[in-house]
Backbone as JSON, one array per atom type, in Angstrom:
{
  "sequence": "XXXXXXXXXXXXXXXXXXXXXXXXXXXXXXXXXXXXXXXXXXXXXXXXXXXXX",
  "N": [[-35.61, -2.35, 31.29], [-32.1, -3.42, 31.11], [-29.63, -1.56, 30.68], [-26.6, -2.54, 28.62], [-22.93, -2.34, 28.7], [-20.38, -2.38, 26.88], [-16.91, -2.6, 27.69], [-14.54, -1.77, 25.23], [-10.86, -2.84, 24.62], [-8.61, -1.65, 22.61], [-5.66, -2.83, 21.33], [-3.13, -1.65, 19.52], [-0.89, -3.38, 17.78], [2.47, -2.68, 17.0], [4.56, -3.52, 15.04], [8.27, -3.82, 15.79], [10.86, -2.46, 13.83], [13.19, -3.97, 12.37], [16.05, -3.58, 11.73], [18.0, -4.52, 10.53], [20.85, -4.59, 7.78], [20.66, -3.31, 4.53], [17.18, -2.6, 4.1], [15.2, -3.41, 1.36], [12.04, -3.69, 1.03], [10.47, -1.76, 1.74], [8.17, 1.18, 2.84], [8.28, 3.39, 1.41], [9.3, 2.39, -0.85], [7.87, 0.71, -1.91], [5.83, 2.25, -2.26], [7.01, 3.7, -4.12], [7.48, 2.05, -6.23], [4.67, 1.06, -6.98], [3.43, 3.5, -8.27], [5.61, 3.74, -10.33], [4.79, 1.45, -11.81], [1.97, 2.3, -12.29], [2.31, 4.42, -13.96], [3.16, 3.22, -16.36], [1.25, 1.43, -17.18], [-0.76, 3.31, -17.9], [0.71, 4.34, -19.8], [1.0, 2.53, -21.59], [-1.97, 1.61, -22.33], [-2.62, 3.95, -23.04], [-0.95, 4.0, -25.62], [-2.04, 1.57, -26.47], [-4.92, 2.64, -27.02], [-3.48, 4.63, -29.24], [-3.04, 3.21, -31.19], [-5.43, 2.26, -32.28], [-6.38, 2.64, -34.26]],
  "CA": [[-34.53, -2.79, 30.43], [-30.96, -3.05, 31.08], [-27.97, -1.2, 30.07], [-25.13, -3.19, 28.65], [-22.2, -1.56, 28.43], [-19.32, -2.99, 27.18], [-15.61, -2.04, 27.48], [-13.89, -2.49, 24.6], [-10.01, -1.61, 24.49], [-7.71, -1.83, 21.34], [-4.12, -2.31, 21.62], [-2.85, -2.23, 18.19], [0.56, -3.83, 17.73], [3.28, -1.95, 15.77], [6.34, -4.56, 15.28], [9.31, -3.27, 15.62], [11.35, -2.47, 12.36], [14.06, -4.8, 12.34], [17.32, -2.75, 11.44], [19.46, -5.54, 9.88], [21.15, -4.11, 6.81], [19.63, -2.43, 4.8], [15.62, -3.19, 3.54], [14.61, -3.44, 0.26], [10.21, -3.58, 0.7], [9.95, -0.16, 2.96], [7.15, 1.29, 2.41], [8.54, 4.36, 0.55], [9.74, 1.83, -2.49], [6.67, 0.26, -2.35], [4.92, 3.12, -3.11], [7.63, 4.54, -5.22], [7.29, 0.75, -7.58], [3.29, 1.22, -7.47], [3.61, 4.88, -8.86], [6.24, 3.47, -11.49], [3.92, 0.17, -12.59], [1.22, 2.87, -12.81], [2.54, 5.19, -15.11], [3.79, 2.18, -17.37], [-0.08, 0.94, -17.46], [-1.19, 4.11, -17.95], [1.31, 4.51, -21.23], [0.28, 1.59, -22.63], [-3.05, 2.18, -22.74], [-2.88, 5.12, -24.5], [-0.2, 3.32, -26.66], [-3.1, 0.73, -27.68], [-5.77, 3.09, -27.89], [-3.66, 5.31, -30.31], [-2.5, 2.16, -32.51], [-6.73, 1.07, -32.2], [-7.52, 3.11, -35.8]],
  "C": [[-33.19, -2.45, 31.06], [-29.67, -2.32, 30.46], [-26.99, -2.15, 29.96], [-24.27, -2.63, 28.07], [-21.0, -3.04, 28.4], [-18.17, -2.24, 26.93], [-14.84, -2.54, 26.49], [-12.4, -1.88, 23.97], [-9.26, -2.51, 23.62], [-6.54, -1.26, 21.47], [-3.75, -2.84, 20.38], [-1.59, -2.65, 18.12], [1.23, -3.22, 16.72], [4.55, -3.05, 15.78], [7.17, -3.82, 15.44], [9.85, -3.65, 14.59], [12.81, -3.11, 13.13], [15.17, -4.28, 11.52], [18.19, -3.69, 11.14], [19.97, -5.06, 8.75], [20.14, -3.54, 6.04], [17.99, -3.14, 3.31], [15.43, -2.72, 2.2], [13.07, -3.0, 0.05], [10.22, -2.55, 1.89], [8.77, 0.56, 2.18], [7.0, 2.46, 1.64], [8.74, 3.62, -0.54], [8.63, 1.23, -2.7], [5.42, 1.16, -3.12], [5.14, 3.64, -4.42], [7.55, 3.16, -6.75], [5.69, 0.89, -7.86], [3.45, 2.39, -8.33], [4.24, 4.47, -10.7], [4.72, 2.37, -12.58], [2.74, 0.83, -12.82], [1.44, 3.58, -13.86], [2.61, 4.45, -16.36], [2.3, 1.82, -17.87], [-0.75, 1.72, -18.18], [-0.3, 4.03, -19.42], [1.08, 3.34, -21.93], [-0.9, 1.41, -22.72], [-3.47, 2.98, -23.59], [-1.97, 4.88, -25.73], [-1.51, 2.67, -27.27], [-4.11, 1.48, -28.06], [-5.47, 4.16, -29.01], [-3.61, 4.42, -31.36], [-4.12, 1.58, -32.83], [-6.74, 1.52, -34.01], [-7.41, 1.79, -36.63]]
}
């Protein structure tokens, strides 16, 4: 039987951040708007299940 070996090399691409004024979707507000739209979900939930009686 043969050995097959293969080489396999991964060059991942990072873009460059594009410094034009200044960014709105960075990936700190993105997290920091998930976080928010969680909490909000999260309080209304327990809003409907106290109003369920």
């Amino acid at each position: 039987m043969k050995s097959v070996e293969q080489k396999v090399n991964l060059h991942i691409y990072h873009a460059p951040a594009h410094k034009t004024g200044r960014q709105l979707l960075t990936q700190k507000n993105v997290d920091i708007a998930v976080v928010i739209v969680s909490f909000a979900g999260l309080i209304s939930a327990i809003a409907f299940l106290l109003t369920m009686r």
